[in-house]
N, CA and C atoms of all chains as a GROMACS GRO file, in nm:
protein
  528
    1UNK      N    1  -6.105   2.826  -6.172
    1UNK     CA    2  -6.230   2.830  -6.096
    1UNK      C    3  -6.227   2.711  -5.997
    2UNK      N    4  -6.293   2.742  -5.857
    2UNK     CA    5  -6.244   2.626  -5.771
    2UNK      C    6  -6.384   2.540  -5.771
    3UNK      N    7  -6.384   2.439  -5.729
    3UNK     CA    8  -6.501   2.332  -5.716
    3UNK      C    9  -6.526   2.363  -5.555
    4UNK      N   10  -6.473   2.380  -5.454
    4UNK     CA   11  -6.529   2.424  -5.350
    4UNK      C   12  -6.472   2.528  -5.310
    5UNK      N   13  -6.523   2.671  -5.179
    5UNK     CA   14  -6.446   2.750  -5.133
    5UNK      C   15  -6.512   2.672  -4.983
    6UNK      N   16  -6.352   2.768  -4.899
    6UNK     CA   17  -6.373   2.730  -4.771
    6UNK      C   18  -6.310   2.861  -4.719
    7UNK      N   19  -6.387   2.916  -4.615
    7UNK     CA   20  -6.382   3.093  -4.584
    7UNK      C   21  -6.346   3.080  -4.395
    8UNK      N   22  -6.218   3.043  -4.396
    8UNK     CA   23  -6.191   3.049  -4.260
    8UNK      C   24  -6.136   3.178  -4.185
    9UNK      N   25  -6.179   3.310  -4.246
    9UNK     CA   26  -6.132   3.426  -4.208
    9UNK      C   27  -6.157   3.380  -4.045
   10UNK      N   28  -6.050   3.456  -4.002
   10UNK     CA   29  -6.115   3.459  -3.809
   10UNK      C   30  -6.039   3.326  -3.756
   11UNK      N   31  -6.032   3.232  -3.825
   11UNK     CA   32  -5.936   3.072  -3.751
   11UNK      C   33  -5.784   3.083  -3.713
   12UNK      N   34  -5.742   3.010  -3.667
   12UNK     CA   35  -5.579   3.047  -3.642
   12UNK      C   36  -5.531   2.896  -3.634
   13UNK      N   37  -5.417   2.867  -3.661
   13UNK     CA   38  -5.393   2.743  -3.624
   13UNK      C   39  -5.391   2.690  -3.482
   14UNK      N   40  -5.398   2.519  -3.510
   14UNK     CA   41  -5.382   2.467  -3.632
   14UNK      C   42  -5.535   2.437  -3.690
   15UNK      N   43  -5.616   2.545  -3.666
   15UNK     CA   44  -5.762   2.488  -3.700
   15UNK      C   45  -5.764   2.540  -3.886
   16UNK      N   46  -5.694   2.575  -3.923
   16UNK     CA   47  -5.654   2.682  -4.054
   16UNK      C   48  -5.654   2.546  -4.132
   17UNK      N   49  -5.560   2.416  -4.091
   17UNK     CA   50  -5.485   2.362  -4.209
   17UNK      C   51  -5.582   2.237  -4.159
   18UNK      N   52  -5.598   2.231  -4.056
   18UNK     CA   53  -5.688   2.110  -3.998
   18UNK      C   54  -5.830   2.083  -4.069
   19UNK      N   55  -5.938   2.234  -4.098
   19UNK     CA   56  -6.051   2.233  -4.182
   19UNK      C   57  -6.040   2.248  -4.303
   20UNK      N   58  -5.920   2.286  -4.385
   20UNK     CA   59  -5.880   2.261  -4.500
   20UNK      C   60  -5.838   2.143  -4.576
   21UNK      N   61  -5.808   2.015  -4.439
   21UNK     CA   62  -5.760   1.922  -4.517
   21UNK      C   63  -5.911   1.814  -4.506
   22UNK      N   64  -5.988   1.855  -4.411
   22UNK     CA   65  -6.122   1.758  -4.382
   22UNK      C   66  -6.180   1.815  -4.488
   23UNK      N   67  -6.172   1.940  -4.555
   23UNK     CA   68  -6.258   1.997  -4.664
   23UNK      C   69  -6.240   1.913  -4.779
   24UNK      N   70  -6.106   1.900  -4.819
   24UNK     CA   71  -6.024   1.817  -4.915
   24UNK      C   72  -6.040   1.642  -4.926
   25UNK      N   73  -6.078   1.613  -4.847
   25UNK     CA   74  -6.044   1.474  -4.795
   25UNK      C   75  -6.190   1.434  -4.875
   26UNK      N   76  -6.346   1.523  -4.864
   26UNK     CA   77  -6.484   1.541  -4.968
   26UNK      C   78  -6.405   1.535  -5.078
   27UNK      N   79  -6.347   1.592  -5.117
   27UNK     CA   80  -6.357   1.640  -5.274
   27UNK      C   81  -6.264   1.525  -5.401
   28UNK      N   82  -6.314   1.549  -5.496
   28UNK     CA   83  -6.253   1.422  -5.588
   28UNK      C   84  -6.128   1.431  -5.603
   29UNK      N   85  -6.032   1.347  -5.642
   29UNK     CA   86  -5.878   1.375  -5.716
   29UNK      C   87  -5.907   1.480  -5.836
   30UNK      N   88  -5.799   1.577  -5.844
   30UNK     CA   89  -5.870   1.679  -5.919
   30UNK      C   90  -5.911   1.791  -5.929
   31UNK      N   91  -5.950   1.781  -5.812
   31UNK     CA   92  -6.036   1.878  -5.794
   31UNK      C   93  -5.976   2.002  -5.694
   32UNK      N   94  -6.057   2.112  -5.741
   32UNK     CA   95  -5.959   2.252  -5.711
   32UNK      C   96  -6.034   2.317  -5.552
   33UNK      N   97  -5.976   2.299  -5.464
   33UNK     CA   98  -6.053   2.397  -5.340
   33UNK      C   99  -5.988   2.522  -5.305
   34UNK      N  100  -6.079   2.614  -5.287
   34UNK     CA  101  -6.028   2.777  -5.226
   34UNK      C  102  -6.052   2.796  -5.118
   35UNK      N  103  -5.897   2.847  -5.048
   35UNK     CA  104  -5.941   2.857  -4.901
   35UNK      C  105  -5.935   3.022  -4.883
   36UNK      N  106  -6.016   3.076  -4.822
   36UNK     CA  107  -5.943   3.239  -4.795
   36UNK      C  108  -5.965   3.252  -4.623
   37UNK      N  109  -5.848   3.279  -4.557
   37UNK     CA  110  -5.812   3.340  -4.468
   37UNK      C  111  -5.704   3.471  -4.465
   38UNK      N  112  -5.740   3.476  -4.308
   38UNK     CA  113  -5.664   3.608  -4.279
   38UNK      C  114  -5.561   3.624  -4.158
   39UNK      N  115  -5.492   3.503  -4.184
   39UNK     CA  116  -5.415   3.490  -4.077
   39UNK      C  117  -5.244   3.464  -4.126
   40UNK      N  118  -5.182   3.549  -4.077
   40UNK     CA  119  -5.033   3.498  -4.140
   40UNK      C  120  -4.975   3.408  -4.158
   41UNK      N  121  -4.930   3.375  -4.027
   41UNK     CA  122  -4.877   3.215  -4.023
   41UNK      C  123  -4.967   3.100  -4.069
   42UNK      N  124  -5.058   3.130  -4.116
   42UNK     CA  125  -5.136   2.996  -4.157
   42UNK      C  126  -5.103   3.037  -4.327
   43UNK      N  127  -5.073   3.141  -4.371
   43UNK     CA  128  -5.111   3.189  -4.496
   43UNK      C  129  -4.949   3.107  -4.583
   44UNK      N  130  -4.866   3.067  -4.454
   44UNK     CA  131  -4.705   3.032  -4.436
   44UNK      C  132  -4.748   2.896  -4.439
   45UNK      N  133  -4.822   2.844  -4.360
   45UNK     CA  134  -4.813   2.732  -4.313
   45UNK      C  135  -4.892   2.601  -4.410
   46UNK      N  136  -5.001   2.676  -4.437
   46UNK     CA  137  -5.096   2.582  -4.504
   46UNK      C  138  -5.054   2.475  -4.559
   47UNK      N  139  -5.013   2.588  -4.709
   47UNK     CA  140  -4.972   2.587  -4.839
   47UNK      C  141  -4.843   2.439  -4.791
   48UNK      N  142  -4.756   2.469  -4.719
   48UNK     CA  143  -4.639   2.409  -4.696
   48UNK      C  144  -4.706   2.256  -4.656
   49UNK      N  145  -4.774   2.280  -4.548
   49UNK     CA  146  -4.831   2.136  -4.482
   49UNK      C  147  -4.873   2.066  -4.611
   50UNK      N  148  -4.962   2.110  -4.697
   50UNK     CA  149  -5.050   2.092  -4.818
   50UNK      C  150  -4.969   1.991  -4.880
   51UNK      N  151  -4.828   2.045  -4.930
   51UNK     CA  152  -4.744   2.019  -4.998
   51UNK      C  153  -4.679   1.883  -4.947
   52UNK      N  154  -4.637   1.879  -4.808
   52UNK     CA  155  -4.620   1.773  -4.724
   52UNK      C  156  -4.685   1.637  -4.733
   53UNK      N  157  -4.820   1.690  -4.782
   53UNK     CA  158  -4.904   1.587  -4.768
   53UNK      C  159  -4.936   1.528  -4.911
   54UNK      N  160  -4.880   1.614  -4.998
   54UNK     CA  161  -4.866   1.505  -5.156
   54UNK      C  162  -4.993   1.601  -5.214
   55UNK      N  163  -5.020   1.719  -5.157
   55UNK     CA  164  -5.157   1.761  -5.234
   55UNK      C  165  -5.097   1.893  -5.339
   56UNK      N  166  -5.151   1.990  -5.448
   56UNK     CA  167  -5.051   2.025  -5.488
   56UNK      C  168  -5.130   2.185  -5.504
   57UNK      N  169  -5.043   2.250  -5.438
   57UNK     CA  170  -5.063   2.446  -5.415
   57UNK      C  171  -5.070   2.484  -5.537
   58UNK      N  172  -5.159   2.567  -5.614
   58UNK     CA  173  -5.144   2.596  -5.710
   58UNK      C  174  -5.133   2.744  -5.751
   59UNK      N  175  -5.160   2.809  -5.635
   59UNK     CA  176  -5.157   2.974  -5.600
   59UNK      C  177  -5.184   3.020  -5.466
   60UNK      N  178  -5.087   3.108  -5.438
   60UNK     CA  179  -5.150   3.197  -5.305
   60UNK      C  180  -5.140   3.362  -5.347
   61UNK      N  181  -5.290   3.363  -5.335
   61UNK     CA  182  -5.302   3.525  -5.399
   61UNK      C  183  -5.319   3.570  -5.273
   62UNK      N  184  -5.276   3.752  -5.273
   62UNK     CA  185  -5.312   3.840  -5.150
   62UNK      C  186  -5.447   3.871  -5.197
   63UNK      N  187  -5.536   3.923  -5.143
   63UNK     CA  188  -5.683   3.990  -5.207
   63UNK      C  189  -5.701   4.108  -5.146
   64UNK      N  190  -5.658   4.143  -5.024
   64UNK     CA  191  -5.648   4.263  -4.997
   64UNK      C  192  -5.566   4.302  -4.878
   65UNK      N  193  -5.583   4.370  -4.803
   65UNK     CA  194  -5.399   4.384  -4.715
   65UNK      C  195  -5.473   4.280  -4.598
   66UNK      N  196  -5.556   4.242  -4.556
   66UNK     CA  197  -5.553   4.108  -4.449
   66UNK      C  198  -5.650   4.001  -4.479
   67UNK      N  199  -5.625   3.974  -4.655
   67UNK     CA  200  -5.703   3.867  -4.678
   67UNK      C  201  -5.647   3.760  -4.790
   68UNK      N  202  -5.626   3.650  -4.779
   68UNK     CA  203  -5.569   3.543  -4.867
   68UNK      C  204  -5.623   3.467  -4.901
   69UNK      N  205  -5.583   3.422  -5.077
   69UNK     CA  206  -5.649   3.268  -5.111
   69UNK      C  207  -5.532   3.214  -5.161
   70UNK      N  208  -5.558   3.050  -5.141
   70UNK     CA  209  -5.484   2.948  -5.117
   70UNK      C  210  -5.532   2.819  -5.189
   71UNK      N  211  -5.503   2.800  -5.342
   71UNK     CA  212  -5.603   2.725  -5.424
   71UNK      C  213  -5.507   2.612  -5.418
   72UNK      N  214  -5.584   2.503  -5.379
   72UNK     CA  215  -5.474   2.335  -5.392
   72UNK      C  216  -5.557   2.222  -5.495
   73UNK      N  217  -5.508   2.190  -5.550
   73UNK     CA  218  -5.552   2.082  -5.638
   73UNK      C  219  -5.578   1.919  -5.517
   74UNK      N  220  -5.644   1.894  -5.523
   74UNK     CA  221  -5.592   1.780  -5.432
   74UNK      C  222  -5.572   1.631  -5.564
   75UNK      N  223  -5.418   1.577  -5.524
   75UNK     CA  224  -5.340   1.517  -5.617
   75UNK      C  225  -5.343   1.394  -5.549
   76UNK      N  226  -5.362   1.408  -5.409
   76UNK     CA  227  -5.339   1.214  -5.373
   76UNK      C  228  -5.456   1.185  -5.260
   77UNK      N  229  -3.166   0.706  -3.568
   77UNK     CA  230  -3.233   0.757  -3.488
   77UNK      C  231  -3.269   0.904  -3.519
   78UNK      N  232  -3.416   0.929  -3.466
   78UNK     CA  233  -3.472   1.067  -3.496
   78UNK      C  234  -3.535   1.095  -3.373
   79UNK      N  235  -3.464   1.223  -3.270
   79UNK     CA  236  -3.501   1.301  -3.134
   79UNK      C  237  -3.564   1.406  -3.191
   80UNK      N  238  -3.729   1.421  -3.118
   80UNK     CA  239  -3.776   1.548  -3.129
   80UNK      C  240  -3.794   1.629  -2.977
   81UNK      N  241  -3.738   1.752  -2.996
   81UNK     CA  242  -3.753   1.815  -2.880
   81UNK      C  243  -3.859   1.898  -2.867
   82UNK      N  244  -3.986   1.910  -2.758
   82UNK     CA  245  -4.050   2.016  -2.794
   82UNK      C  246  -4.027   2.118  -2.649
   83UNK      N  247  -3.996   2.272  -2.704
   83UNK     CA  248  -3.950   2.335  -2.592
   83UNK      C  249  -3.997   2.484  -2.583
   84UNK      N  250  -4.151   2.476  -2.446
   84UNK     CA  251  -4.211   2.532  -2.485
   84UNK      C  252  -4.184   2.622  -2.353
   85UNK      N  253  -4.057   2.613  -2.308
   85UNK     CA  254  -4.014   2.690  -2.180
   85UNK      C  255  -3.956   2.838  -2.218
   86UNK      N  256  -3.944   2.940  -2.109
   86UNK     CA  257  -3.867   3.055  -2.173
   86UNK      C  258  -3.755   3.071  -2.198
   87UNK      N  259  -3.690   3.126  -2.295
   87UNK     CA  260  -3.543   3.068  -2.355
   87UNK      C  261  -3.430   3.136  -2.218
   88UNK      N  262  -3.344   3.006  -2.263
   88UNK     CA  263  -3.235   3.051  -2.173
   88UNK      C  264  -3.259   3.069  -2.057
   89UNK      N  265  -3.369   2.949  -1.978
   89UNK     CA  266  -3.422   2.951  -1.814
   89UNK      C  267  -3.354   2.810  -1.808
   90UNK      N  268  -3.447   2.765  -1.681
   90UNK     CA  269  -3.391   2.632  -1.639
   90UNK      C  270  -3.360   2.519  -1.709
   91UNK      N  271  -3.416   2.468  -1.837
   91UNK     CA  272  -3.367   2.373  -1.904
   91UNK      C  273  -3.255   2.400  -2.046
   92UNK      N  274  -3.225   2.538  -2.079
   92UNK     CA  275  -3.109   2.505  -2.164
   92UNK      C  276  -3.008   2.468  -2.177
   93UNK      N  277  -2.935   2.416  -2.075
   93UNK     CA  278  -2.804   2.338  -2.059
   93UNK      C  279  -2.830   2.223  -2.032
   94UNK      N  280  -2.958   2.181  -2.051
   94UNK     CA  281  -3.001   2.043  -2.079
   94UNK      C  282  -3.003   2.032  -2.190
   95UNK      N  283  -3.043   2.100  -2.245
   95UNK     CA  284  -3.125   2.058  -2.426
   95UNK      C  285  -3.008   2.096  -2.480
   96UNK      N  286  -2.914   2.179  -2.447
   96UNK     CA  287  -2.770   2.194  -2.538
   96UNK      C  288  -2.700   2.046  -2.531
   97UNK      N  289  -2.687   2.014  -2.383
   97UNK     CA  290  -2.608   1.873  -2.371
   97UNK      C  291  -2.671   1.766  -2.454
   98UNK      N  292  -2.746   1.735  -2.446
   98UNK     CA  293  -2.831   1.645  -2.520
   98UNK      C  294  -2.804   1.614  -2.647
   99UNK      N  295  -2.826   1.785  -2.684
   99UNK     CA  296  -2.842   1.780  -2.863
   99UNK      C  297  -2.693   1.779  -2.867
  100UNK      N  298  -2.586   1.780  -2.766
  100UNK     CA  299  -2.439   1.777  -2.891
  100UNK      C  300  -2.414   1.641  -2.867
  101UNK      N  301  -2.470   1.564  -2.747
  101UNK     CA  302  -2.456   1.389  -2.766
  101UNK      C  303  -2.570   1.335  -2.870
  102UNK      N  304  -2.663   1.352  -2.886
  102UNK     CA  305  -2.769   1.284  -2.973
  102UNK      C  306  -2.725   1.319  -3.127
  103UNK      N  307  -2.666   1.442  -3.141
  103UNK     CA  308  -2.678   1.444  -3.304
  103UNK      C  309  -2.551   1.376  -3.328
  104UNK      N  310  -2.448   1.272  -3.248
  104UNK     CA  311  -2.400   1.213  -3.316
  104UNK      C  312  -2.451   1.053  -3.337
  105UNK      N  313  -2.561   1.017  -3.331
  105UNK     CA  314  -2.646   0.917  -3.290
  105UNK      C  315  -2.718   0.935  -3.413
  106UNK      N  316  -2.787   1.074  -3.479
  106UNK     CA  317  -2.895   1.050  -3.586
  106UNK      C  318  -2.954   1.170  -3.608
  107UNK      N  319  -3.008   1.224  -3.635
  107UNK     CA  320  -3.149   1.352  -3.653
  107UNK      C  321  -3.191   1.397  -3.509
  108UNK      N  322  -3.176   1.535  -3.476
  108UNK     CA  323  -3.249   1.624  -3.394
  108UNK      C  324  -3.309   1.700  -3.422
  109UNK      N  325  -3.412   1.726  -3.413
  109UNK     CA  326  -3.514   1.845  -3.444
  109UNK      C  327  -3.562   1.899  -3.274
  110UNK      N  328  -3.578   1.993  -3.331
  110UNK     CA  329  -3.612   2.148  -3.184
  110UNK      C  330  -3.706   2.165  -3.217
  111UNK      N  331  -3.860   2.195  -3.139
  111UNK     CA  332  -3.999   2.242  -3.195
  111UNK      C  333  -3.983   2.347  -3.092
  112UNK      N  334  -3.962   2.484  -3.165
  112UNK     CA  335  -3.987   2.579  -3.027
  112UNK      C  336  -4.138   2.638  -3.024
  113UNK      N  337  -4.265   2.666  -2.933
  113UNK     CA  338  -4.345   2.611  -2.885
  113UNK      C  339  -4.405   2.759  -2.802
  114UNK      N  340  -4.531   2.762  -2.797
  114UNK     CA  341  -4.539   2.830  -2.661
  114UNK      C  342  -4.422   2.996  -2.622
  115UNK      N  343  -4.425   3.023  -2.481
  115UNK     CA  344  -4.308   3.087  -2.446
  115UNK      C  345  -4.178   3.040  -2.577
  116UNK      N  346  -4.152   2.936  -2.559
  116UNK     CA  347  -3.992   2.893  -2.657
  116UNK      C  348  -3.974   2.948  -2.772
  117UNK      N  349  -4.099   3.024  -2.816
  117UNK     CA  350  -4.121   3.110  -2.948
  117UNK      C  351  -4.013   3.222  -2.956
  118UNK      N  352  -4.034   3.247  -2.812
  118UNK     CA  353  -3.908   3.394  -2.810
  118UNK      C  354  -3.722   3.354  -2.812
  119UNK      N  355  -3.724   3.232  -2.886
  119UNK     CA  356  -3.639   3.163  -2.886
  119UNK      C  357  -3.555   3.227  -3.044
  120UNK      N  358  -3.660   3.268  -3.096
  120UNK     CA  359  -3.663   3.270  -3.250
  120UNK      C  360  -3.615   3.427  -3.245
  121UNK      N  361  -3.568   3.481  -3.183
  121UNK     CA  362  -3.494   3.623  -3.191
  121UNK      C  363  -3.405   3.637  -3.080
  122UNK      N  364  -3.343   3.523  -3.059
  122UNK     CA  365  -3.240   3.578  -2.968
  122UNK      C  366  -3.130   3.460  -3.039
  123UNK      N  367  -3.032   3.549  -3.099
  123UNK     CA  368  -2.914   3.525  -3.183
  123UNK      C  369  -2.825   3.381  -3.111
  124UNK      N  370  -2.809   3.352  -2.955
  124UNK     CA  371  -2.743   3.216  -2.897
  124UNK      C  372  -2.797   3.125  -2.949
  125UNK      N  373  -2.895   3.106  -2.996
  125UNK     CA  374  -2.933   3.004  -3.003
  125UNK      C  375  -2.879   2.953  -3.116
  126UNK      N  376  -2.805   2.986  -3.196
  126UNK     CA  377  -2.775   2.947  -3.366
  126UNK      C  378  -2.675   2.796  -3.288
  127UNK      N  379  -2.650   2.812  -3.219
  127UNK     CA  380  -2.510   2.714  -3.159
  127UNK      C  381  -2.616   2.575  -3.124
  128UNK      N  382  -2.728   2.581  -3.150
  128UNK     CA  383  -2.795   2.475  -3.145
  128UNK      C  384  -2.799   2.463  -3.287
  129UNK      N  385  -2.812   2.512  -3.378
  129UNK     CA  386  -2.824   2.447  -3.512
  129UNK      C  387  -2.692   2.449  -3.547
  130UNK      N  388  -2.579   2.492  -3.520
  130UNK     CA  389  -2.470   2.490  -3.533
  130UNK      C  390  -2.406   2.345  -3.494
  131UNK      N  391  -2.449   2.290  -3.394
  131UNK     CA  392  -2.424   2.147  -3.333
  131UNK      C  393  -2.520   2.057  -3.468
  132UNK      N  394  -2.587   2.121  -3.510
  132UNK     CA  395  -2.655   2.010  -3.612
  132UNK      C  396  -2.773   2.003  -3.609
  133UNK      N  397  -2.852   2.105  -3.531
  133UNK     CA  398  -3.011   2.060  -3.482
  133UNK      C  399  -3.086   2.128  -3.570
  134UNK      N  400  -3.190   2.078  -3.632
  134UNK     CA  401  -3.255   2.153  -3.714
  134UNK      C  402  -3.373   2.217  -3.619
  135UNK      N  403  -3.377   2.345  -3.666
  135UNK     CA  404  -3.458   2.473  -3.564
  135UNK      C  405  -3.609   2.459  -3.659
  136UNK      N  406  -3.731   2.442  -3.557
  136UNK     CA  407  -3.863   2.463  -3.578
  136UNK      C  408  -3.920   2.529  -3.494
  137UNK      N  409  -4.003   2.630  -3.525
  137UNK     CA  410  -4.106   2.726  -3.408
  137UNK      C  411  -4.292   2.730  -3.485
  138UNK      N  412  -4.350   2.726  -3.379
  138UNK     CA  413  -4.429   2.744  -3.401
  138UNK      C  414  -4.506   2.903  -3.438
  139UNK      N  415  -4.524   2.895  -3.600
  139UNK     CA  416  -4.561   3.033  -3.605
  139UNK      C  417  -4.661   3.107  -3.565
  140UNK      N  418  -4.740   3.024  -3.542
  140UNK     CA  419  -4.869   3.082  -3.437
  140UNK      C  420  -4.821   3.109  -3.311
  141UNK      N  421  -4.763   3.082  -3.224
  141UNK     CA  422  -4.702   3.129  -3.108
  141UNK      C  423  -4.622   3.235  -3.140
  142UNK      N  424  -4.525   3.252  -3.257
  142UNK     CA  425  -4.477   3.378  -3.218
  142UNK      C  426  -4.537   3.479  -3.295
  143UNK      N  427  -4.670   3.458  -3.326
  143UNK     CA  428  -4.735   3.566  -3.387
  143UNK      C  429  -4.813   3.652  -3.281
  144UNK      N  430  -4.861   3.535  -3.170
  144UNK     CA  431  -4.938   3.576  -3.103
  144UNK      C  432  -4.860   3.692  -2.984
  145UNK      N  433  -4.699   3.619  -2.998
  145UNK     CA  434  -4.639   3.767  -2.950
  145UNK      C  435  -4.508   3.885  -2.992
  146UNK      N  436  -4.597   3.829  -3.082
  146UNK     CA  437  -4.547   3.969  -3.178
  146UNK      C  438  -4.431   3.959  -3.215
  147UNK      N  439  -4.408   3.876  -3.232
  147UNK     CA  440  -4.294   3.826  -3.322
  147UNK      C  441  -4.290   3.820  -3.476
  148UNK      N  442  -4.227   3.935  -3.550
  148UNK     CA  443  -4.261   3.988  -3.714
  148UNK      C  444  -4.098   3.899  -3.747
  149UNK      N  445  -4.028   3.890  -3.730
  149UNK     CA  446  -3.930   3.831  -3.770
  149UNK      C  447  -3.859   3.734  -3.708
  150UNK      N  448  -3.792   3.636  -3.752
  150UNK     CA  449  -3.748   3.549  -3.706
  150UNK      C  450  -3.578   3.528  -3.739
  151UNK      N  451  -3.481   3.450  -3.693
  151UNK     CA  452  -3.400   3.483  -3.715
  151UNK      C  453  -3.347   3.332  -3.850
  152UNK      N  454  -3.243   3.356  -3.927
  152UNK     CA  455  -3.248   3.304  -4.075
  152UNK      C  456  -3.233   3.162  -4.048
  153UNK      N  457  -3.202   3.087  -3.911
  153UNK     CA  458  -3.184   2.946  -3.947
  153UNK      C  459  -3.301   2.878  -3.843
  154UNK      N  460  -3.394   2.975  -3.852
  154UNK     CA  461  -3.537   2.890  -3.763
  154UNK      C  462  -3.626   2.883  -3.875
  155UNK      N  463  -3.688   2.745  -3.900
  155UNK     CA  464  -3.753   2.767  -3.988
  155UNK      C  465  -3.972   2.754  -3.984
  156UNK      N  466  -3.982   2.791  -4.029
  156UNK     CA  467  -4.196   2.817  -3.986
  156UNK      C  468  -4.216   2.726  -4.005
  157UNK      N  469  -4.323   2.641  -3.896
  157UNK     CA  470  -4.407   2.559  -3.836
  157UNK      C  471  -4.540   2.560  -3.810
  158UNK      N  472  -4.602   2.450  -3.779
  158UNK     CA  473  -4.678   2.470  -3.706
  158UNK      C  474  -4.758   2.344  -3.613
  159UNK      N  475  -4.872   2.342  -3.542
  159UNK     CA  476  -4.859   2.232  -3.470
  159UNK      C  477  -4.914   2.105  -3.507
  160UNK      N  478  -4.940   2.138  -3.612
  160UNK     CA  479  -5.021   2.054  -3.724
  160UNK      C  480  -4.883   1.940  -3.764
  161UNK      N  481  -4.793   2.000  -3.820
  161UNK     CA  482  -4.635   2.016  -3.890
  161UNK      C  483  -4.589   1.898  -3.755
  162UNK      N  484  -4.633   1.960  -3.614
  162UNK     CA  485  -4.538   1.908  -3.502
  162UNK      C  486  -4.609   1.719  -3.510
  163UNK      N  487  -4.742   1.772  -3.499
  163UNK     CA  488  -4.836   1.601  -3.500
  163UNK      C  489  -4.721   1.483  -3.581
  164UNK      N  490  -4.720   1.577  -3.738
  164UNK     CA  491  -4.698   1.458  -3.848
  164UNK      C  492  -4.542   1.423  -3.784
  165UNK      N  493  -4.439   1.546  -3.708
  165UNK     CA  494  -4.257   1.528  -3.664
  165UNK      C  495  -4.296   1.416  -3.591
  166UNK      N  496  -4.373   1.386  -3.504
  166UNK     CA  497  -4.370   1.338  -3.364
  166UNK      C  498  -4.375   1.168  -3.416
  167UNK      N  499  -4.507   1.134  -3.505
  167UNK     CA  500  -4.482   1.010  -3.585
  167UNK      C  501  -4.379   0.931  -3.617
  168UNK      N  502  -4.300   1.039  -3.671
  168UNK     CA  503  -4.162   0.970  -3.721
  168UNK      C  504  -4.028   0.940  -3.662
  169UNK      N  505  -4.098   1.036  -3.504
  169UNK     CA  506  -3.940   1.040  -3.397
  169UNK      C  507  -3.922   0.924  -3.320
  170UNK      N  508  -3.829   0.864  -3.286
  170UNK     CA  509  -3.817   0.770  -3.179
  170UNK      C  510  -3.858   0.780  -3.052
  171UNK      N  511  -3.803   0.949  -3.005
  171UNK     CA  512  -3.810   1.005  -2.918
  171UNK      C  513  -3.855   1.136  -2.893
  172UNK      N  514  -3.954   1.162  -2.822
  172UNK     CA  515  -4.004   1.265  -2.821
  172UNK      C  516  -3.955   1.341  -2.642
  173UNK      N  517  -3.888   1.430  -2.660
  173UNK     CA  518  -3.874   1.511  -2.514
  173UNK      C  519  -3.950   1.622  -2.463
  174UNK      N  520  -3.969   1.664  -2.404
  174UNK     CA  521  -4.047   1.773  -2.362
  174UNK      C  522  -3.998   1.842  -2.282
  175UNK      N  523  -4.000   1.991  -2.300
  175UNK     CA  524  -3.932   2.082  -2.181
  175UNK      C  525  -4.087   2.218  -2.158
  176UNK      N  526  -4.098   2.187  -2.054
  176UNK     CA  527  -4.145   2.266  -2.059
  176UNK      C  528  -4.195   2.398  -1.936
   0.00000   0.00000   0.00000
C-alpha cells in the first residue's frame, strides 16, 4: 500500500521523472509513493533514473494496455 | 577525462565526420558518451552508426524524442535515456559539445 499516489497520466518527459522526484523529496525515508502514468518512455525511464538516484523501484505493474504504476520506496 | 556529445542534428548531415573524428581521438584520452537528441533520435535505427560505439562511444538517445517519431525500436547497442538522465551526464563531463 503506498503512502502517497501521484497520477501523471497525460505528462511526458522529462516532466514524468521531474514531478516524481519533487513528490519524493515530501515524503519520509521509507516511505512508499505510486506513480501511474501513461507514457512509454517514461514507464523506461523513471524507474531507471529512480534507481540512479539511490531511491529503490519496487514494482512496475501494467494496469491496463496504456496505463502504469511505478511504486519506489524512497531509500536515501 | 569524460566528453559528452549532445547531437541533436539529422543523422549523417553536416556534422558526422566531425563527431566520428573526434570520438576516435577522444576515446583514447578517457570516456565518450553520445546523447542522441531531437532529430539525432533517428540515429537510433540506422545500423552505421554502431562504428561509433565500435570506436568505444557509449550510445544514449533520448526516448522521448524517438517516441515522438515513431520510433518502436531501437537498435541493440543504443541504450534509453532521457533528458533528465542528460542534466545528471552533463555534471560529470569535462566537456560538453553540441551539434546541432
Amino acid at each position: 500500500m503506498a503512502d502517497r499516489e501521484l497520477d501523471i497520466r497525460g505528462e511526458v518527459c522529462p516532466f514524468t521523472f521531474v514531478k516524481s522526484k519533487l513528490v519524493l523529496e515530501q515524503m519520509e525515508l521509507g516511505q512508499v509513493l505510486r506513480v501511474v502514468l501513461d507514457y512509454p518512455p517514461s514507464v523506461e525511464n523513471v524507474p531507471k533514473s529512480m534507481r540512479e538516484e539511490g531511491q529503490e523501484v519496487l514494482a512496475i505493474n501494467k494496469l491496463d494496455n496504456n496505463t502504469w504504476e511505478i511504486l519506489i520506496r524512497k531509500a536515501k | 577525462m569524460r566528453v559528452l556529445f549532445v547531437v541533436s542534428s539529422n543523422p549523417f548531415s553536416k556534422d558526422y565526420t566531425t563527431i566520428f573524428n573526434l570520438v576516435k581521438e577522444l576515446v583514447k584520452r578517457g570516456e565518450v558518451i553520445i546523447f542522441f537528441t531531437g532529430n539525432g533520435a533517428y540515429y537510433t535505427i540506422r545500423p552505421e552508426t554502431e562504428e561509433l560505439n565500435k570506436l568505444g562511444a557509449r550510445l544514449l538517445y533520448c526516448a522521448h524524442s524517438a517516441h515522438q517519431r515513431g520510433i518502436k525500436e531501437t537498435l541493440p547497442f543504443f541504450e534509453s535515456s532521457s533528458t533528465y538522465n542528460l542534466s545528471r551526464i552533463m555534471l560529470e563531463c569535462q566537456k560538453v559539445l553540441s551539434f546541432n
